[in-house]
DRENDO-1510 file (C-alpha; in Angstrom, 1 decimal, always signed):
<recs>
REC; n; res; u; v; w
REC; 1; UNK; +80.1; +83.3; +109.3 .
REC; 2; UNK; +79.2; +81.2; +112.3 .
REC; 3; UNK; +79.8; +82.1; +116.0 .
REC; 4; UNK; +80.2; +78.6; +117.9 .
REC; 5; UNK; +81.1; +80.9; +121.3 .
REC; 6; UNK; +79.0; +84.1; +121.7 .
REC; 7; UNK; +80.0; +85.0; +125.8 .
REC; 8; UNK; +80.9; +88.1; +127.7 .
REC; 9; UNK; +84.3; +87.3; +128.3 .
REC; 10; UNK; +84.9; +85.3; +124.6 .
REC; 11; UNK; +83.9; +85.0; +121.3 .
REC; 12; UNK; +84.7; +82.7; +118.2 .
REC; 13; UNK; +84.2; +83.8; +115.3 .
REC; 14; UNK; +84.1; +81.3; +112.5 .
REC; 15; UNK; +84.3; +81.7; +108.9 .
REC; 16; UNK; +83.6; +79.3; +106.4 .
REC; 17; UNK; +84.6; +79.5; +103.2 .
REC; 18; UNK; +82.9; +77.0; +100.2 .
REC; 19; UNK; +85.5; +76.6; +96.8 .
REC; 20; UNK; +83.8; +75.0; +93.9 .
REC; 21; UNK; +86.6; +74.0; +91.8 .
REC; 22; UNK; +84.6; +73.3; +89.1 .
REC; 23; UNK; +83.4; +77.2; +88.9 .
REC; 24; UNK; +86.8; +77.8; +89.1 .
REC; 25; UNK; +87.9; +76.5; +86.0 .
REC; 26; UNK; +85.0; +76.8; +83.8 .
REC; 27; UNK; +85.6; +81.1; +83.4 .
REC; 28; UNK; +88.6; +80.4; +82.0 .
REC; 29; UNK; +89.3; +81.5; +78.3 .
REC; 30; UNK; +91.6; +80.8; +75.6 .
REC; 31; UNK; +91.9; +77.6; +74.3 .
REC; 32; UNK; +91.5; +73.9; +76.0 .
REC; 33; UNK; +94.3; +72.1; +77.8 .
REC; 34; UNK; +93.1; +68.7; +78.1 .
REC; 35; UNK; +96.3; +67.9; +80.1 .
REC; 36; UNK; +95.4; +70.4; +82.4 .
REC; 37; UNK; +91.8; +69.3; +82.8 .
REC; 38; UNK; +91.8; +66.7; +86.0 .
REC; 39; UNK; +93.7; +69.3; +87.5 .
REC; 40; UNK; +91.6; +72.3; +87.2 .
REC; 41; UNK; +88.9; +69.9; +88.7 .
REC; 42; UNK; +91.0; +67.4; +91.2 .
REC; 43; UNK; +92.9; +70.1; +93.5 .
REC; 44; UNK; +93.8; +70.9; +97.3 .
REC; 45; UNK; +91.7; +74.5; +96.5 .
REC; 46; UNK; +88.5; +73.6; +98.4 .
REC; 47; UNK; +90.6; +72.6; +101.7 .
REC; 48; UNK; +93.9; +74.7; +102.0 .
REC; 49; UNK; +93.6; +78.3; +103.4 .
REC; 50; UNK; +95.4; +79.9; +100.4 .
REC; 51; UNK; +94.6; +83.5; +98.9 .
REC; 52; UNK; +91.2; +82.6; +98.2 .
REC; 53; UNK; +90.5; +83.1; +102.1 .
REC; 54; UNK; +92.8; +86.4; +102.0 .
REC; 55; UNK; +90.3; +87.7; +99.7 .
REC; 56; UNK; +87.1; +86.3; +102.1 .
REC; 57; UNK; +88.8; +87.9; +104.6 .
REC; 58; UNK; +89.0; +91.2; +103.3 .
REC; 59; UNK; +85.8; +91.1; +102.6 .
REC; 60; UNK; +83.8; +89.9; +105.5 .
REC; 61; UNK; +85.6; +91.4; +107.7 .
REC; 62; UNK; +86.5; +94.9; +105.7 .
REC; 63; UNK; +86.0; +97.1; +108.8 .
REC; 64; UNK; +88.2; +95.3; +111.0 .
REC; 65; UNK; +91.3; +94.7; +108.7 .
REC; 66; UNK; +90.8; +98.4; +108.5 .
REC; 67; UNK; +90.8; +99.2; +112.5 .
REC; 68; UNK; +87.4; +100.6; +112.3 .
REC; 69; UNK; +84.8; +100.0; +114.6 .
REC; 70; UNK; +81.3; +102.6; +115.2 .
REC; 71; UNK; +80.5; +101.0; +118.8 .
REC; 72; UNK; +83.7; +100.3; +120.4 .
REC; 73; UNK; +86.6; +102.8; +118.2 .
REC; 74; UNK; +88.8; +102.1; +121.6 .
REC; 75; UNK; +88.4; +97.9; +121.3 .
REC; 76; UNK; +89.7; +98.3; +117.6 .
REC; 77; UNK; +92.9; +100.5; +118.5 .
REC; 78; UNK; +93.7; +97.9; +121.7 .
REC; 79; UNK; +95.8; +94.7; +121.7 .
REC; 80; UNK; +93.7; +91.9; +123.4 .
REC; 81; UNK; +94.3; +88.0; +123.4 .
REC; 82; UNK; +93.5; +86.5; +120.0 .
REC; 83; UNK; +93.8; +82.6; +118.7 .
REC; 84; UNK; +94.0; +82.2; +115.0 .
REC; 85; UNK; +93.2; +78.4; +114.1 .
REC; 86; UNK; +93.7; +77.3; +110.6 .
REC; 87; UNK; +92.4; +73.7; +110.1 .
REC; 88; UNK; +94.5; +73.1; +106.7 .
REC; 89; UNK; +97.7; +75.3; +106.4 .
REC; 90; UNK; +100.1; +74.6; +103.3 .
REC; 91; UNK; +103.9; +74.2; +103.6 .
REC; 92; UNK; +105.7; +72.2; +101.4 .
REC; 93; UNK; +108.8; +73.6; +102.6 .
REC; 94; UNK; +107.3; +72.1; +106.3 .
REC; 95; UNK; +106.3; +73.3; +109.3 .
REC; 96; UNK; +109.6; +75.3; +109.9 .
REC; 97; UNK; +108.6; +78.4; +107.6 .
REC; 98; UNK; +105.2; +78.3; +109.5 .
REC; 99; UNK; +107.4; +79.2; +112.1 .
REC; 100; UNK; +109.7; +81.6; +110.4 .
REC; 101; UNK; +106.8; +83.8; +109.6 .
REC; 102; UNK; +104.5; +83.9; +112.4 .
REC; 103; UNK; +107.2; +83.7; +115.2 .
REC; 104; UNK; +108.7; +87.2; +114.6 .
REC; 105; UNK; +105.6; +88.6; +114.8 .
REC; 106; UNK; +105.0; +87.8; +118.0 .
REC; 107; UNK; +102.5; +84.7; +118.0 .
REC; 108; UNK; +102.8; +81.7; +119.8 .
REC; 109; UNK; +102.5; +79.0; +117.3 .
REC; 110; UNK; +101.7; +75.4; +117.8 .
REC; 111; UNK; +101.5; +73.0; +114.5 .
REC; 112; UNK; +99.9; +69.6; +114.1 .
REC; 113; UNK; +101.4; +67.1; +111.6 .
REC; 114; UNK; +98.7; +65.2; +109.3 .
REC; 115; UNK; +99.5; +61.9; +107.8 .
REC; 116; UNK; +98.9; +62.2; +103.6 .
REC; 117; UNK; +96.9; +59.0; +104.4 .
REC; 118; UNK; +95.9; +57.5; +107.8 .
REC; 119; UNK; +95.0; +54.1; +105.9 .
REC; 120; UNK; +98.6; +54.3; +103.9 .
REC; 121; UNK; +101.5; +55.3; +106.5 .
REC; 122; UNK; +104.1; +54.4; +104.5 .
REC; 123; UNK; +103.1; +57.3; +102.1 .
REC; 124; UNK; +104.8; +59.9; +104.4 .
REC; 125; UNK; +103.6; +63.2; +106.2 .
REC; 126; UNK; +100.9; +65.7; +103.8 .
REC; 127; UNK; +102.3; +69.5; +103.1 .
REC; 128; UNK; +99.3; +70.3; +105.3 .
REC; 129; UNK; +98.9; +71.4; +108.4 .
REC; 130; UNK; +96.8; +72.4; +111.6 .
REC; 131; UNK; +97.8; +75.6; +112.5 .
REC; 132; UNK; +97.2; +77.4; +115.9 .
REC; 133; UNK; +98.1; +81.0; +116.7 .
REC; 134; UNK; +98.2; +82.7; +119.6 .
REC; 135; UNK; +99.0; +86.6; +120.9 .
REC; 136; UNK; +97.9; +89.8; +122.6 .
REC; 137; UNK; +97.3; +91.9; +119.3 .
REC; 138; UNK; +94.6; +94.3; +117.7 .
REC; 139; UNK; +92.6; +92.4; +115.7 .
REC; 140; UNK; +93.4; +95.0; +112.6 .
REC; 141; UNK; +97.1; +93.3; +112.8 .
REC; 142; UNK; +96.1; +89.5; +113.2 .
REC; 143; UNK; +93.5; +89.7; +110.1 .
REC; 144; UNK; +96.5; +92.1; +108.0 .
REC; 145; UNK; +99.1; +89.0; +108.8 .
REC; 146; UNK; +97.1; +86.4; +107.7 .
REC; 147; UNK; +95.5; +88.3; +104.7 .
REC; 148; UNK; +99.7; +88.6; +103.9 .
REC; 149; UNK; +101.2; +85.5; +105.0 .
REC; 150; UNK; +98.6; +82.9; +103.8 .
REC; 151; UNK; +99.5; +83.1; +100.2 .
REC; 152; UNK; +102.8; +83.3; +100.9 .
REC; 153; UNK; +102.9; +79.9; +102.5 .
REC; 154; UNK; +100.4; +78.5; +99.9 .
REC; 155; UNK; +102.4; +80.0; +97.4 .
REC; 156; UNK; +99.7; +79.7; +94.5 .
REC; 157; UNK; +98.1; +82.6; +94.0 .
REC; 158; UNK; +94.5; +82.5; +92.1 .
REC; 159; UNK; +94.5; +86.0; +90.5 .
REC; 160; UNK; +96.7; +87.7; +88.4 .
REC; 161; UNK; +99.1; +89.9; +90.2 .
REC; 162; UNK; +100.4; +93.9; +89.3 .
REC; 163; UNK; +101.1; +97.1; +90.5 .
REC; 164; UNK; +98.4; +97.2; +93.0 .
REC; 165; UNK; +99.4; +93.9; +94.4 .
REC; 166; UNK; +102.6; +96.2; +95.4 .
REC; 167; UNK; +100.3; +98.8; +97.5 .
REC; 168; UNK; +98.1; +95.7; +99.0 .
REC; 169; UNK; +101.5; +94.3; +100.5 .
REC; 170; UNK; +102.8; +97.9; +101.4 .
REC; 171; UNK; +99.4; +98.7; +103.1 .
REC; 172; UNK; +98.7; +95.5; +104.7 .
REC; 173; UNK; +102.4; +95.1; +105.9 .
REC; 174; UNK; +102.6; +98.7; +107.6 .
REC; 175; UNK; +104.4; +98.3; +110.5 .
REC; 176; UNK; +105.4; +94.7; +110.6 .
REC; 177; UNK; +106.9; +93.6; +106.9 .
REC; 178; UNK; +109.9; +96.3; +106.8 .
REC; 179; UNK; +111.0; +94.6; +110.0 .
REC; 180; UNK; +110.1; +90.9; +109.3 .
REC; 181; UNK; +113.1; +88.7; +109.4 .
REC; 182; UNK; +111.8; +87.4; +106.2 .
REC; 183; UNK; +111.0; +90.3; +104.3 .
REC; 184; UNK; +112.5; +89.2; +100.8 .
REC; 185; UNK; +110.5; +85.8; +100.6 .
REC; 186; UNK; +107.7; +87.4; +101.6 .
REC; 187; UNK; +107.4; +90.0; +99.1 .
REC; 188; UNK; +108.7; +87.4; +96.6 .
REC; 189; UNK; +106.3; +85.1; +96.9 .
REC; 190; UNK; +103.1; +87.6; +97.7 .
REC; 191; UNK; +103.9; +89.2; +94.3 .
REC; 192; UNK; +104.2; +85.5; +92.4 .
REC; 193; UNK; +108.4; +86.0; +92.2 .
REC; 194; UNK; +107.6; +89.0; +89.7 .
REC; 195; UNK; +111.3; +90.3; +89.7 .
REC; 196; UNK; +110.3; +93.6; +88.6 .
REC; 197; UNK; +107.4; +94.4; +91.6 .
REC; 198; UNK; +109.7; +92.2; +93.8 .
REC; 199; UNK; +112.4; +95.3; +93.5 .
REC; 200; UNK; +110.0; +97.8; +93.7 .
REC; 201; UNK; +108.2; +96.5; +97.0 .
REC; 202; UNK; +111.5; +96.3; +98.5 .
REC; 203; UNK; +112.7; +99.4; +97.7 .
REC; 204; UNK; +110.1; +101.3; +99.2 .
REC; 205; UNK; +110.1; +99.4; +102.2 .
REC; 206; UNK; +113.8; +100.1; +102.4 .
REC; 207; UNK; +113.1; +104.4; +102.2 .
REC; 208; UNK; +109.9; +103.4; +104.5 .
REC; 209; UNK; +111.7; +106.0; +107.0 .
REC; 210; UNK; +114.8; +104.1; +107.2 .
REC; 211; UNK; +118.4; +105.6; +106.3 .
REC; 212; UNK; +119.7; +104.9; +102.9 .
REC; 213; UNK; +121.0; +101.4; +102.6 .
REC; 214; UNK; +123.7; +102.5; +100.4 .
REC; 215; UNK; +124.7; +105.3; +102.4 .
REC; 216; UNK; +124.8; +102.5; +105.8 .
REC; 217; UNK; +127.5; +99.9; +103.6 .
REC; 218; UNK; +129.9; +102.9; +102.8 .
REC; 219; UNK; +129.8; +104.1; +106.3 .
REC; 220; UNK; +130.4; +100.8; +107.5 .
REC; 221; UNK; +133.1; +100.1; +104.7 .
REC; 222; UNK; +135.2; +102.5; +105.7 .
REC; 223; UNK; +135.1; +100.5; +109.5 .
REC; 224; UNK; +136.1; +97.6; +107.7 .
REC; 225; UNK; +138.7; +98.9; +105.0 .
REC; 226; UNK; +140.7; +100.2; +108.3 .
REC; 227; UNK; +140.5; +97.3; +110.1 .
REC; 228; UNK; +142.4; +94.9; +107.2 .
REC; 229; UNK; +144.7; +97.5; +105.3 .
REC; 230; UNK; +147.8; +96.9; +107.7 .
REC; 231; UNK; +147.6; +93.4; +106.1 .
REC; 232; UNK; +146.7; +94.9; +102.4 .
REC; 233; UNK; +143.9; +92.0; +102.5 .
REC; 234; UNK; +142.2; +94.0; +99.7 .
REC; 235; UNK; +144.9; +93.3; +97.0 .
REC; 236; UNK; +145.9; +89.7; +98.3 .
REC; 237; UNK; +142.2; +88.5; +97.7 .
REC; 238; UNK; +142.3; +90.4; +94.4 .
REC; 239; UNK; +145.3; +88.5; +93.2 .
REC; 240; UNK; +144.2; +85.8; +94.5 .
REC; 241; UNK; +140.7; +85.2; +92.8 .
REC; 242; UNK; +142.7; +86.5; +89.2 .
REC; 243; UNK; +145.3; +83.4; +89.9 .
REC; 244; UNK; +142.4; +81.1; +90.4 .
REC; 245; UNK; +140.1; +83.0; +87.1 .
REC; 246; UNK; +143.2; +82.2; +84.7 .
REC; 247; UNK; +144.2; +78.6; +86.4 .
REC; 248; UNK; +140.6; +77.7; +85.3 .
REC; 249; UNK; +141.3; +78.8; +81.8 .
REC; 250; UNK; +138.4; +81.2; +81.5 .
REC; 251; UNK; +137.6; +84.5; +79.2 .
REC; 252; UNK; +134.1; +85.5; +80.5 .
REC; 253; UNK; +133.7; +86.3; +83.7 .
REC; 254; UNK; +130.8; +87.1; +86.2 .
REC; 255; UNK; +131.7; +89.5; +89.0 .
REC; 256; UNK; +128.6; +88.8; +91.8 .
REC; 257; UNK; +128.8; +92.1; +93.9 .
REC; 258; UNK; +131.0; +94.3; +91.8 .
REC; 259; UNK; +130.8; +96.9; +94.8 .
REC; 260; UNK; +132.8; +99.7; +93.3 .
REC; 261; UNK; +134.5; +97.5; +90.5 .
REC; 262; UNK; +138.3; +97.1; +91.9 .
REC; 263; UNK; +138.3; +93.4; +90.4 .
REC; 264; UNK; +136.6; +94.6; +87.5 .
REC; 265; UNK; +139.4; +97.0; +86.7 .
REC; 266; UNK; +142.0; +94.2; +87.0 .
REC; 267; UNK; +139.9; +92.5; +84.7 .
REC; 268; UNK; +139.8; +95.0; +82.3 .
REC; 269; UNK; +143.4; +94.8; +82.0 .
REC; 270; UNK; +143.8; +91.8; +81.1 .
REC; 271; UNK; +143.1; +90.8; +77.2 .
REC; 272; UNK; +142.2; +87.3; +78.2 .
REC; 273; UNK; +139.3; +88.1; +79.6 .
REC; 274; UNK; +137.4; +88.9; +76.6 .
REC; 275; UNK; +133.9; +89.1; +78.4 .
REC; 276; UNK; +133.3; +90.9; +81.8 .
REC; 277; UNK; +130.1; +91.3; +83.5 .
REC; 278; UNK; +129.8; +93.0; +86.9 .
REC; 279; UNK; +126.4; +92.6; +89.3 .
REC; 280; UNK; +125.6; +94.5; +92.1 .
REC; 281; UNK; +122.0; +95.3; +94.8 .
REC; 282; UNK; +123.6; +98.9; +94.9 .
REC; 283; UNK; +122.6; +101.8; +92.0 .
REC; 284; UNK; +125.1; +104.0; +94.2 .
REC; 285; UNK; +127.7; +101.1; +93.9 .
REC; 286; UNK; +127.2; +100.7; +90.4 .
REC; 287; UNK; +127.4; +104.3; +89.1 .
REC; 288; UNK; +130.8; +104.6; +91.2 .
REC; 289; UNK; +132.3; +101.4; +89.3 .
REC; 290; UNK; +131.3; +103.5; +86.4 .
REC; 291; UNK; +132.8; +106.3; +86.9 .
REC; 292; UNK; +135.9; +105.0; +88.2 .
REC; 293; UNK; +136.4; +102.5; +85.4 .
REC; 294; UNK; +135.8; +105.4; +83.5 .
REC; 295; UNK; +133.1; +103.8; +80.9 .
REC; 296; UNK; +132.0; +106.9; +79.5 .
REC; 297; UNK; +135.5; +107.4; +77.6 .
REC; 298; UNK; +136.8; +104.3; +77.2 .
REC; 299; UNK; +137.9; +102.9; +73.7 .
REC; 300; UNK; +135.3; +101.0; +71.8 .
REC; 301; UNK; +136.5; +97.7; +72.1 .
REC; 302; UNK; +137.2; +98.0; +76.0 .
REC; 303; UNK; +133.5; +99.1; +76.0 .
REC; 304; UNK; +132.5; +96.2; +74.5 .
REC; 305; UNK; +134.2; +94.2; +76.6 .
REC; 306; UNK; +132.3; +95.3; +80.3 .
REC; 307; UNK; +128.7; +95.1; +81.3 .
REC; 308; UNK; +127.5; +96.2; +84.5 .
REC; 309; UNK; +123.9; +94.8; +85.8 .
REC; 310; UNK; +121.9; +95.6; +89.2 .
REC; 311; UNK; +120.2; +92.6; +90.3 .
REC; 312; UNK; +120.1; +90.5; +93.7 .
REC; 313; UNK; +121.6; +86.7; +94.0 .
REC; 314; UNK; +118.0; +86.2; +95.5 .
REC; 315; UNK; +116.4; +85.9; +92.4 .
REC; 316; UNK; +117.4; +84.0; +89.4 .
REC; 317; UNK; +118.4; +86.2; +86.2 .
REC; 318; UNK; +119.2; +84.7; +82.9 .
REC; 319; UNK; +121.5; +87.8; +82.1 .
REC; 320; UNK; +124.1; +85.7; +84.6 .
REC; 321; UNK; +123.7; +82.4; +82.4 .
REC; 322; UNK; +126.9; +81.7; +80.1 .
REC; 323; UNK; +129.7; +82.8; +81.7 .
REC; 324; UNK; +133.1; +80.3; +81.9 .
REC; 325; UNK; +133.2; +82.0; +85.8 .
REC; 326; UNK; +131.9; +83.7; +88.4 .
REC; 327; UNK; +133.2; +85.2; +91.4 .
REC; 328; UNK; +131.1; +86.4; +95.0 .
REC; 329; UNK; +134.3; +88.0; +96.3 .
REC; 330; UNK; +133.3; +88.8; +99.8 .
REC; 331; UNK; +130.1; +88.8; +99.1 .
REC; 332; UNK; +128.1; +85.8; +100.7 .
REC; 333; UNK; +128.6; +86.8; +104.5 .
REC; 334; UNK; +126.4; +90.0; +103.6 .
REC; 335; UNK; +123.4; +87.8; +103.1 .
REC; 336; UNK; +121.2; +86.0; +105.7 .
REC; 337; UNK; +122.0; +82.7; +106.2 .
REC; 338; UNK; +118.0; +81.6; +105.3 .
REC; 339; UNK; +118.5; +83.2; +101.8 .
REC; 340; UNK; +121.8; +81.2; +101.3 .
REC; 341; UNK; +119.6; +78.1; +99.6 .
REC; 342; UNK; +118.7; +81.1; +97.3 .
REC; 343; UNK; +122.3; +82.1; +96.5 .
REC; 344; UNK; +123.1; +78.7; +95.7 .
REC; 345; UNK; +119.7; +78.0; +93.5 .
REC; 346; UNK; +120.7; +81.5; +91.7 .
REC; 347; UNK; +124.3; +81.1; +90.7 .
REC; 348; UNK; +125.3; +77.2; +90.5 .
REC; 349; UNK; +121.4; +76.0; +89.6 .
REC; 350; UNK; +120.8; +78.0; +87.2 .
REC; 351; UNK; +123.5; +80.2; +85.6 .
REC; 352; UNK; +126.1; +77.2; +86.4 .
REC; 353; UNK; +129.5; +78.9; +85.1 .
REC; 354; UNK; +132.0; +76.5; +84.9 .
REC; 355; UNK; +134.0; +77.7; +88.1 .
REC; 356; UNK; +132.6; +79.8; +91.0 .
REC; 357; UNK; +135.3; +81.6; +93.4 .
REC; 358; UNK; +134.0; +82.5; +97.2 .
REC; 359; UNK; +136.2; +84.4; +99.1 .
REC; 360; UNK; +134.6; +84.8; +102.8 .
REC; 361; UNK; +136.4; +86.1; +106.5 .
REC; 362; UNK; +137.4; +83.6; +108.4 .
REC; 363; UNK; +135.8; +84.5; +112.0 .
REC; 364; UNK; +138.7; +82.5; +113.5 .
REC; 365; UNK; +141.2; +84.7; +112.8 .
REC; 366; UNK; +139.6; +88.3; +114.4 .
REC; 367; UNK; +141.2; +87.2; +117.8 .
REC; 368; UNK; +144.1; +88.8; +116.2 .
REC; 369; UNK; +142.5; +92.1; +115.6 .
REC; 370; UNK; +143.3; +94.2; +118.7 .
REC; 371; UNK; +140.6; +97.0; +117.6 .
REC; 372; UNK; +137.8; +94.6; +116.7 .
REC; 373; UNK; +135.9; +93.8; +120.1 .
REC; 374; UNK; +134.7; +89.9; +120.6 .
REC; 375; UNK; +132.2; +88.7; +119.2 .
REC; 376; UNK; +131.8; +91.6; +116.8 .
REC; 377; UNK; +131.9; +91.3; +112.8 .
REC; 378; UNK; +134.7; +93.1; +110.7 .
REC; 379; UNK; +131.1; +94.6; +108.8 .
REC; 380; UNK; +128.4; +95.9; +110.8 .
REC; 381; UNK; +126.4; +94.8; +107.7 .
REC; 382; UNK; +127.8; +90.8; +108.1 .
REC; 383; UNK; +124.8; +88.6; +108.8 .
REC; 384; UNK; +127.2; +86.1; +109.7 .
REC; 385; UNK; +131.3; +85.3; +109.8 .
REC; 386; UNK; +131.9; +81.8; +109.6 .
REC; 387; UNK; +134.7; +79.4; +111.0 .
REC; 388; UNK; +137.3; +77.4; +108.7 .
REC; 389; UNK; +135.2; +74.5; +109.2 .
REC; 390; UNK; +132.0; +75.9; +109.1 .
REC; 391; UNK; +132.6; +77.3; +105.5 .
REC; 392; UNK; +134.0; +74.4; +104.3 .
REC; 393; UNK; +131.0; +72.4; +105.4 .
REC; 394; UNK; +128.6; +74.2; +103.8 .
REC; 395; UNK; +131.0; +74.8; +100.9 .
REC; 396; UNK; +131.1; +71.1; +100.4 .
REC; 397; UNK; +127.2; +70.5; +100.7 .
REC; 398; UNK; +126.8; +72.9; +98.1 .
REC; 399; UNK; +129.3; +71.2; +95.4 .
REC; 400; UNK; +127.6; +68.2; +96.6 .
REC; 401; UNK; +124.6; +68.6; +95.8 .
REC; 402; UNK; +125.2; +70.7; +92.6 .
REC; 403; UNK; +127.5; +68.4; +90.9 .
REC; 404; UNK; +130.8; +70.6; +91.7 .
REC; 405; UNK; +134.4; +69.9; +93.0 .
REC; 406; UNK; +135.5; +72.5; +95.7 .
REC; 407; UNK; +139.1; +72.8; +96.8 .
REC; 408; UNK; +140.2; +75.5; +99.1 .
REC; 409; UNK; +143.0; +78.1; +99.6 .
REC; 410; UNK; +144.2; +80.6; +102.2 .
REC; 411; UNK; +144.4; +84.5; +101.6 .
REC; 412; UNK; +146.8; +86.4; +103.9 .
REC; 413; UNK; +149.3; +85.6; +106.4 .
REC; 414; UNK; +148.3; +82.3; +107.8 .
REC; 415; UNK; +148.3; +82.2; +112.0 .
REC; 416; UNK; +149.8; +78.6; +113.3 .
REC; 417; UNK; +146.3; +78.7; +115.5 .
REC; 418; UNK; +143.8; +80.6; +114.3 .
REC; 419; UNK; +144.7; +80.4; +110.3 .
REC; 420; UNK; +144.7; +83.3; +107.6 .
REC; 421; UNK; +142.3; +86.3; +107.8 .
REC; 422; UNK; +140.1; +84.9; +104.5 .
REC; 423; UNK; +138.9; +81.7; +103.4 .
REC; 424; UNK; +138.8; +81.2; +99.3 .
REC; 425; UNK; +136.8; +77.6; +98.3 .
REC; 426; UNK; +136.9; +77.2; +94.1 .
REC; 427; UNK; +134.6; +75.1; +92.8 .
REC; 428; UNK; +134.9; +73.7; +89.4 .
REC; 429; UNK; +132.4; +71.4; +87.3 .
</recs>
């Protein structure tokens, strides 16, 4: 520790922290990977903050990350202008998620681009970064968001991560993380994408003195369910999406947020569909589909036929690989547009089903709704509704870049100005 600026009215408080790589790779056991050598020695660890200053932090400065302090208890509780500067930041994703995490929190944030190689222009911009942030804060808060939010960003944790990783980020993230914009990739990434702890942080932030998620969507279903039954919107998309399941010739078929299961029972009736999976976030969602698919007493060979998973599109699953289709049937608008890139990475990166069906509102068409005030969603839980051309844009980049061929179709009643009330893009490999 070093302490450049010792005044009345300002201190700096610098620490230092010294990584031998070498020492870091000599404890290891098990057997050699001479591959691996020149990179256990020849690394960015000495000069990135990463977790390795999380845990220097917690350590030098224990009492403060706890809010304690013997000669001045008040100081500790009190919000006073701090300025975090971090020389060497990492963000291969760029400086925008420096932003995305720091921002909501409050700081003012000001990033500095480094070269990879002043003498070598032409090689292009390094991941790092020079990082300055600034806010009125208790220091207890400043030091708990960087001991967080650094090893998110480097995304390389050096230790091995378990259940009390869960209570770190619970305990450390009081009173910011269950409101952070970000929440998901945070937690992701802080427990190393461990889907398991991932599910559990999540879930206890979500009953961290919050109402029910579950209980929130049904409420705000029933909102939603009134608004579109004059047009019986909920059986047109139906038939729709099983039109488009048996032009594309399949027999197993994904359902990505079952919700209660009303495809799933059309499904079911239908012999060629020999395989049906349905996926849903909701345990309350999935023991309804249960129950009113009536699993318990079905005949054997229906039985066999149905599986129904929980899981999140946020996180890749091989139980969702190998199916001939899947379908997101009003799904993706519940999702927040930054975890789209997720969505996409999920379902046609890695489980890549022959044919995915979207079905999504078209926001154009809520003029027409003479109950539904501007500028409000048909959901209270829509992150966003998008426009005919919006959705087609970003349906297009999607099948673009994921080796797909997307064609799109009406659902409902189509309006001369502002079109039908839902958008369906089909995309087929």
């Amino acid at each position: 520790m070093f302490y450049p600026v010792a005044e009345a009215e300002r201190c700096t408080a610098a620490l230092l922290l010294d990584i031998d790589p070498v020492g870091l790779a000599r404890p290891r056991a098990g057997p050699s990977n001479a591959a691996g050598w020149l990179q256990q020695y020849v690394n960015d660890r000495p000069y990135v903050a990463s977790s390795h200053l999380s845990v220097a932090i917690a350590a030098v400065f224990n009492s403060a990350l706890a809010g304690n302090s013997r000669e001045r208890p008040e100081l500790a509780r009190q919000a006073i202008p701090l300025e975090a500067q971090l020389p060497t930041l990492s963000s291969r994703e760029g400086p925008q998620l420096i932003r995305q995490l720091f921002e909501p929190l409050g700081y003012a944030v000001e990033i500095q681009k480094h070269a990879l190689d002043a003498d070598f222009p032409e090689w292009g911009d390094s991941p790092c970064f020079s990082v300055s942030l600034e806010g009125e804060v208790r220091l207890q808060d400043l030091l708990a968001h960087l001991y967080v939010l650094l090893p998110v960003l480097d995304d390389a944790k050096h230790y091995w991560v378990g259940d009390d990783e869960v209570d770190k980020l619970l305990r450390f993230g009081a009173g910011w993380l269950r409101e952070h914009p970000h929440q998901e990739l945070i937690s992701s990434r802080y427990l190393k994408r461990q889907r398991s702890l991932v599910r559990q942080a999540l879930a206890q932030l979500s009953d961290d003195g919050q109402a029910d998620p579950d209980d929130a969507t049904e409420r705000h279903q029933h909102d939603e369910e009134q608004l579109e039954n004059p047009l019986r919107l909920g059986e047109q998309r139906i038939q729709t999406v099983l039109a488009a399941l048996r032009e594309s010739g399949a027999t197993t078929v994904l359902d990505l947020g079952c919700g209660e299961g009303n495809l799933l029972r059309e499904l079911l009736s239908e012999p060629a569909f020999r395989t049906i999976a349905g996926m849903d976030v909701s345990h309350r969602a999935l023991e309804t589909a249960h129950a009113r698919l009536r699993l318990d007493t079905l005949p054997a060979a229906q039985r066999e036929r149905i599986t129904l998973l929980h899981g999140s599109l946020s996180y890749r699953d091989l139980r969702l690989s190998g199916y001939d289709a899947a379908v997101a049937m009003e799904v993706i608008e519940h999702i927040d547009p930054p975890r789209l890139e997720a969505l996409e990475a999920v379902v046609f990166g890695a489980a890549r089903p022959g044919a995915v069906i979207i079905t999504t509102p078209n926001s154009e068409y809520n003029a027409l709704f003479a109950n539904l005030p501007p500028d409000q969603f048909r959901h209270r839980d829509h992150r966003f509704e998008w426009t005919r051309e919006e959705f087609q844009e970003w349906a297009a980049g999607v099948a673009g870049r994921q080796g797909y061929h997307v064609r799109f179709q009406d659902i409902g009643s189509e309006h001369p100005t502002h079109g039908a009330p839902t958008q369906m893009g089909v995309f087929t490999r």
